[in-house]
C-alpha positions, 0 to 999 in steps of 0.5 A: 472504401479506403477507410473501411478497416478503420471505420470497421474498428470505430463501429466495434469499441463503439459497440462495446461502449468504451469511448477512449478506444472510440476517440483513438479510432477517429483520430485514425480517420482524421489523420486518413482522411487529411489529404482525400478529404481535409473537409470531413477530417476538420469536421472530425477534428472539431468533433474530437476537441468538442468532446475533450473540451466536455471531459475537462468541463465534466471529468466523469458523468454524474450516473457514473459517480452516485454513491449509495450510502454506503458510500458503494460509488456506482462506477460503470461496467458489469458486475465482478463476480467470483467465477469472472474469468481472469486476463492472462498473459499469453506466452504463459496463461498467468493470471495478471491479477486477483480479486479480493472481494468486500467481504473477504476482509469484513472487519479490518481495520488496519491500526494507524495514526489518527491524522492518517486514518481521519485523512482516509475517512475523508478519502472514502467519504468523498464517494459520498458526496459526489454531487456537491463535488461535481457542483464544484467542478471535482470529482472525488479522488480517482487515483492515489498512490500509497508508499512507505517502507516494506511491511507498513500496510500499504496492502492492507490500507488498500484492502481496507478502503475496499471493503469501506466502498463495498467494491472488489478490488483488482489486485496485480502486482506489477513485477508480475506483468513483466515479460522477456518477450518484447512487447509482451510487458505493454500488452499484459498492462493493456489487458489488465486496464481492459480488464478493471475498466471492463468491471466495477471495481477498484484497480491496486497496482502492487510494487509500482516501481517495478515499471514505473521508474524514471524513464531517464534511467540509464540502465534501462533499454527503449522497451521500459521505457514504451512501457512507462509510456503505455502505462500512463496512458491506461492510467490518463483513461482510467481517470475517467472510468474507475478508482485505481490505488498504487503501492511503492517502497521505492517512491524515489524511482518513480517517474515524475510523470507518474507522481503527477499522475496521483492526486492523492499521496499518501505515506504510510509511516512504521507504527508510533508507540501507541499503534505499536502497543495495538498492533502488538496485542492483537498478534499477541492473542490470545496471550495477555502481558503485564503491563511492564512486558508490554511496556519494554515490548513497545519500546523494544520495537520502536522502528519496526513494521507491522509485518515485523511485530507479526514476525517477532510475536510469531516467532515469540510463541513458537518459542514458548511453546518450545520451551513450555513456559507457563508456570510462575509470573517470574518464569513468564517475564524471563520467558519473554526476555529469552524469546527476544533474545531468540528473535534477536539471534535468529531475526538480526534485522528485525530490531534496530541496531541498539535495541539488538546490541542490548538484548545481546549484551547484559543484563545489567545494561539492558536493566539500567535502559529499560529504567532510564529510557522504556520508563520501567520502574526499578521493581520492573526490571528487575523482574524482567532481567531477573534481578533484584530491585537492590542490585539495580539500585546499586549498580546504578549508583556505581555507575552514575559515581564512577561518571561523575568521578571521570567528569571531574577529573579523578 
């Protein structure tokens, strides 16, 4: 039989149940079978178009989409467990991936705007619905891409929906699928798709821009560019099988064909005032600041992400610890200050251009800002920088006359 290495792989992903690879294999045959039989290979061609024709009709069965109320979706494939064995790269046995299980982030809750969080709810939500939806021809978001600027928590977003459907979440940071062995790079991709698709699970593709940049890119050679292509086929077939989450600070690089592929886009903005005043108590723990410290360390971190307010609060305490700051309320807030003014030194990117330029700067300066911009009243600042009330007031009539004896000329 001429075919029969084709028939011998059709009978193997049939067995193994996965219907892309099955569909792959006979279009193999069709186009074998064009010239020794071109009856059976149209019988075959309408067979395959039938069956495309269903997937648009119907994306994913109903028994593979119920939720519990959870809402835990029911996607097909085996269990995920914790002694699963992980795909490796072949050239050097790496694993290509981690799991982070439900349970491993029970309780977290990441701290974010109310639009984005109510909009997340209703991502999750989704899972829960999957009937009405299927009555309306969708089916619930199967692929969203989560991007914004280093240190947001796009990870911990990811993380976050996982545990809210109760699924382990395959976790691979693409620049680590990237191999020099030609070839290799598609093939660990492909392993890592068999792998998510093979469990229930969601799959979290970490630095995407790593391959998934623009294939017109003239720097890059004919290999990325298969492998973008490779790429999207997996996440074509996954559409079907399971929920996949992406993550870029880079999203200016990706492909357009691959933004086309994420129905959901979601940006993940740096903290506003509000978050940065939960973000900033939860690290501070279990320290508690007066309510001017906590006001000047808001508006001192405006611009920063939530991995940056970690880092400055860390770095904080270490320096208190240091300095055994403990004793009165005055010796406290200076101990603040003095910690930030540290951070400043040490971290000279951590805080905005200005808000470094104070810190660094005088007192008298930093005082009159945190009056007239933070919002801190004169007492506030004083006890902050430490000054005097008086020695505020004054030095700002000093300064609002002499720039009013400019404006006029004298």
């Amino acid at each position: 039989m001429d075919q029969f290495d084709i028939v011998l792989a059709l009978a193997r992903t049939a067995a193994s149940g996965d219907s892309e690879r099955a569909r792959h294999q006979i279009q193999r045959l069709v186009q074998a079978l064009e010239k020794s039989a071109p009856d059976q290979a149209d019988r075959l061609g309408r067979l395959l178009t039938r069956e495309a024709k269903r997937q648009e009709v119907a994306p994913m069965a109903l028994e593979q989409m119920r939720a519990t109320a959870a809402p835990s979706p029911i996607l097909p494939g085996e269990k995920l467990g914790r002694a699963t064995p992980l795909p490796h790269d072949r050239e050097t046995a790496t694993p290509l991936a981690r799991i982070v299980f439900p349970e491993d982030n029970a309780g977290l809750v990441p701290v974010l705007a109310p639009v984005l969080a109510d909009a997340l709810d209703d991502l999750v939500g989704e899972w829960g619905r999957t009937e009405e939806l299927a009555a309306l021809g969708v089916q619930p978001n199967m692929r969203c891409l989560l991007y914004g600027k280093p240190g947001v928590g796009k990870t911990m977003v990811a993380r976050y929906i996982g545990a809210k459907l109760g699924l382990p979440i395959v976790e691979a940071r693409l620049d680590g699928l990237v191999s020099s062995f030609l070839g290799t790079t598609a093939r660990n991709i492909g392993a890592l798709f068999d792998f998510a698709d093979r469990y229930r699970c969601i799959l979290f593709l970490d630095e995407f821009d790593a391959i998934a940049k623009a294939r017109d890119d003239s720097q890059e050679v004919g290999e990325i560019k298969r492998v973008v292509n490779a790429l999207l086929q997996c996440l074509d077939a996954r559409g079907r099988r399971g929920f996949t989450l992406a993550a870029t600070n880079h999203e200016h690089l990706l492909d357009p064909a691959v933004w086309r592929r994420f129905e959901g886009r979601i940006e993940i903005l740096p903290p506003d005032a509000e978050a940065r005043h939960s973000l900033l108590s939860r690290f501070l723990q279990p320290l508690v600041l007066g309510d001017a410290e906590m006001k000047m360390l808001v508006w001192m971190t405006e611009g920063m992400s939530g991995a940056d307010l970690e880092t400055l609060i860390s770095g904080g305490k270490r320096f208190l610890v240091m300095q055994e700051a403990g004793g009165s309320n005055g010796s406290r807030r200076r101990g603040l200050l003095a910690a930030l003014r540290r951070q400043a030194m040490l971290s000279g990117q951590l805080f905005g251009e200005e808000r470094r330029r104070l810190l660094l700067g005088t007192n008298d300066d930093l005082a009159a800002e945190l009056v007239t911009e933070a919002g801190l009243t004169q007492r506030e600042a004083g006890l902050l920088v430490g000054m005097s009330q008086s020695t505020i007031s004054r030095r700002r009539r000093n300064v609002a006359n002499n720039d009013e004896g400019r404006a006029s000329g004298g």
